[in-house]
N, C-alpha and C positions, 0 to 999 in steps of 0.2 A: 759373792761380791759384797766389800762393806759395804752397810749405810743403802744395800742395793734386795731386790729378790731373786733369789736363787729361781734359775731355770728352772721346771720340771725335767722329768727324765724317764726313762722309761728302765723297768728293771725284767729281765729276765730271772725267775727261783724254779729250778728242775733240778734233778739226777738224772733227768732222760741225755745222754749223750746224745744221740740223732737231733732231741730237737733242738739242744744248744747251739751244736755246729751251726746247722742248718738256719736258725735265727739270726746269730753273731752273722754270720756270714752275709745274711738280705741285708741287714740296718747297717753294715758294713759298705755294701754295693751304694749305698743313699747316702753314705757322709753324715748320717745320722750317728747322736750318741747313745750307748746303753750299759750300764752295768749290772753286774751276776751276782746275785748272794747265795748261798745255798737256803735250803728248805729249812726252816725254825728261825733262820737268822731276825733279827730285827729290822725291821724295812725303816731306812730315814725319812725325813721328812721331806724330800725333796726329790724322792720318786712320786712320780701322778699317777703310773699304771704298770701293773703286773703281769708278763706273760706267765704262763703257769699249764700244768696239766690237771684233769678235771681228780685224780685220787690223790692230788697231792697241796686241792685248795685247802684242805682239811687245816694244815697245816700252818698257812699263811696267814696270818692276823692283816686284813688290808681290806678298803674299802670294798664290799662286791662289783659294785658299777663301774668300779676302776680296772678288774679283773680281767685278763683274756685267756679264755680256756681254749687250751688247744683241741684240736679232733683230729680222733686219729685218722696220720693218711692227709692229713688238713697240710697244705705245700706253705713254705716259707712268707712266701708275698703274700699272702692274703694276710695271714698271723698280722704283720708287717702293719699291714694297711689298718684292719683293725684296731691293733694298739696307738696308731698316729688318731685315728679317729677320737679316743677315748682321750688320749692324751690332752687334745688340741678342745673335747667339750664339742664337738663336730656330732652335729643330728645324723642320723643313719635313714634321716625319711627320702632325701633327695641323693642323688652322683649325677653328675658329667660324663660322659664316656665322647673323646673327641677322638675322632680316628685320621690320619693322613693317609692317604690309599695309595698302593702302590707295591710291588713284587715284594720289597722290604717295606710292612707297613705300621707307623708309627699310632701307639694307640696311648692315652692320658687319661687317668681319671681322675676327676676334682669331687671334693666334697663340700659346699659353698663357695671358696676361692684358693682352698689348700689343695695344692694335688697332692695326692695320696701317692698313686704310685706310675707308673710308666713301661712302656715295654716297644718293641721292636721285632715284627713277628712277622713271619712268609704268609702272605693274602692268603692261604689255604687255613691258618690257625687263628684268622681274628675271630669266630663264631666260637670257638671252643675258648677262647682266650676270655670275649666277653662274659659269656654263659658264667667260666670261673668268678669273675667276680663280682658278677649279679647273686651270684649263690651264696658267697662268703659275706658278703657285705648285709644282704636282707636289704635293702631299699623300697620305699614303697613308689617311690617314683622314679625311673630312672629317662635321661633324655642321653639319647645320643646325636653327637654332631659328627657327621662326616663330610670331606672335604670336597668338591664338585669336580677337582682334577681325575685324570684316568678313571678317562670314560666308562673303560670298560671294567677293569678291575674293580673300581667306586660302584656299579650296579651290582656286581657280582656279591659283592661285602654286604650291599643293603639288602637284595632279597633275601641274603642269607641271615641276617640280624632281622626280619619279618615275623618270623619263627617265635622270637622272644617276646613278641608284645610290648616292647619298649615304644617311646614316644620317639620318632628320627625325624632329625633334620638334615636338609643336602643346605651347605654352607660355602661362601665365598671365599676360596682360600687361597686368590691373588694376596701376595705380600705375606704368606705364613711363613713360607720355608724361607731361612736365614739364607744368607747366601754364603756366609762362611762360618765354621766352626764345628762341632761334633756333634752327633748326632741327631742331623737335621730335621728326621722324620719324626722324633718324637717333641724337639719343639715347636716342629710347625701343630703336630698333634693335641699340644697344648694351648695353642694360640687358635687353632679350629675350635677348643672344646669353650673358650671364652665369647665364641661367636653367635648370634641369633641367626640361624636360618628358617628355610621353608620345611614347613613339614612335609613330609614325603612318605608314600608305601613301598609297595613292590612295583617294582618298573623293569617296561619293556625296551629292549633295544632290537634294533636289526645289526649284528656284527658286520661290520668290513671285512670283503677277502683276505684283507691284511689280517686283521684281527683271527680269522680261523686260522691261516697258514700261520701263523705264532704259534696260536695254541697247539696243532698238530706238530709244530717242529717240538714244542715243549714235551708233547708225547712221546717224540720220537728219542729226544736227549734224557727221557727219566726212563726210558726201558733198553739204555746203551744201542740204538737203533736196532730193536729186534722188530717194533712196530711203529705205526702211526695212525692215529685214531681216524676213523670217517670225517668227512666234511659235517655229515648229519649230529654227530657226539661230540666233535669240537663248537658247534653251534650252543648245543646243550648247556657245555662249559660257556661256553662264553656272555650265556644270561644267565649264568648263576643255578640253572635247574639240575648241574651234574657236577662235582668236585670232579678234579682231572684224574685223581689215581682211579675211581670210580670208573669213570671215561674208559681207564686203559682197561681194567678189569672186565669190562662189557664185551671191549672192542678181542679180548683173547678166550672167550666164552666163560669166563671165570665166576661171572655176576650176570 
């Protein structure tokens, strides 16, 4: 821009095909911008941060601090995140992790007040979802907000985020979810992760009949009605002391 400063931008330099795609394609998914140079090229002045493979820094003349070395096996989003982090001059000591709970459950993570990145994941993958990016990120603090709606699923999520030793809070999340537009659960998931709640541990519930006869129907619809878990193993599930595929494994002597 004249007379103005040129944005930063984030550059991708590989001959790795996989991790080209596979990058273009996340910062693509964001409406983020990025462009490609090959390896020896001259990097302008108006990139801020390099993705890169770690035998091929060798090669690249560019600040190290600005540098993100891929690992192998290392998935798309996290790269992603990383590189906004450096971009943006974002500390790596604190994140946000705001979760909206729910069958389809909307998950956010901020880095001061920049979300990073977002997702939309079945209640059975938020533990594995977080774990990823408490790993990739390194944080020395992390706080997670989750939302006080469904009941039951909302305990289920937190005893299972216990495990991580993260600091959690259960958060008031009347008035998060929009009421119109696309995909609700992860802005209401970002509007949870801006919110102060109470700190919270593992918690008990006593399930509702209802609450077991769900989960048992749910057993019965992921094994094509060949079974349906105990009253005793749908209880399990439903404080969070048993995943449902687990449940059904128990319930046909498998586990």
């Amino acid at each position: 821009m004249k007379g103005g400063t040129r944005i930063k931008q984030i550059a991708l330099i590989t001959d790795d095909f996989s991790l080209h795609q596979s990058v273009i394609s996340e910062v693509r998914s964001r409406n983020l911008k990025i462009v490609t140079f090959r390896v020896g090229e001259e990097i302008p002045v108006h990139i801020g941060v390099v993705i890169t493979t770690d035998p091929e820094t060798g090669a690249i003349d560019f600040d190290p601090d600005h540098i993100v070395i891929v690992s192998p096996a290392e998935r798309a989003d996290t790269v992603v995140d990383r590189a906004i982090m450096k971009l943006r001059d974002i500390k790596d000591d604190s994140i946000i992790i705001g979760i909206d709970p729910g069958e389809r459950t909307g998950v956010a993570v901020l880095a001061e007040t920049t979300v990073l990145s977002t997702y939309c994941v079945p209640m059975a993958e938020v533990y594995q979802t977080v774990l990823r990016i408490m790993e990739s990120v390194h944080p020395e603090h992390v706080i997670i907000r989750i939302g006080h709606g469904a009941r039951l699923i909302g305990t289920r999520i937190v005893n299972s985020l216990t495990k991580l030793k993260a600091h959690i809070e259960l958060v008031d999340e009347t008035g998060t979810t929009p009421a119109k537009g696309r995909d609700p659960d992860i802005h209401a998931a970002i509007r949870i992760a801006h919110l102060k709640g109470i700190p919270i541990g593992k918690r008990f519930i006593t399930p509702s009949i209802g609450e077991i006869r769900s989960i048992q129907d749910q057993s019965r619809e992921q094994t094509g009605g060949e079974l349906t878990i105990s009253r005793s193993l749908a209880e399990r599930v439903a404080t969070g002391e048993l995943i449902l595929k687990d449940a059904i494994l128990i319930q046909k002597g498998e586990k």
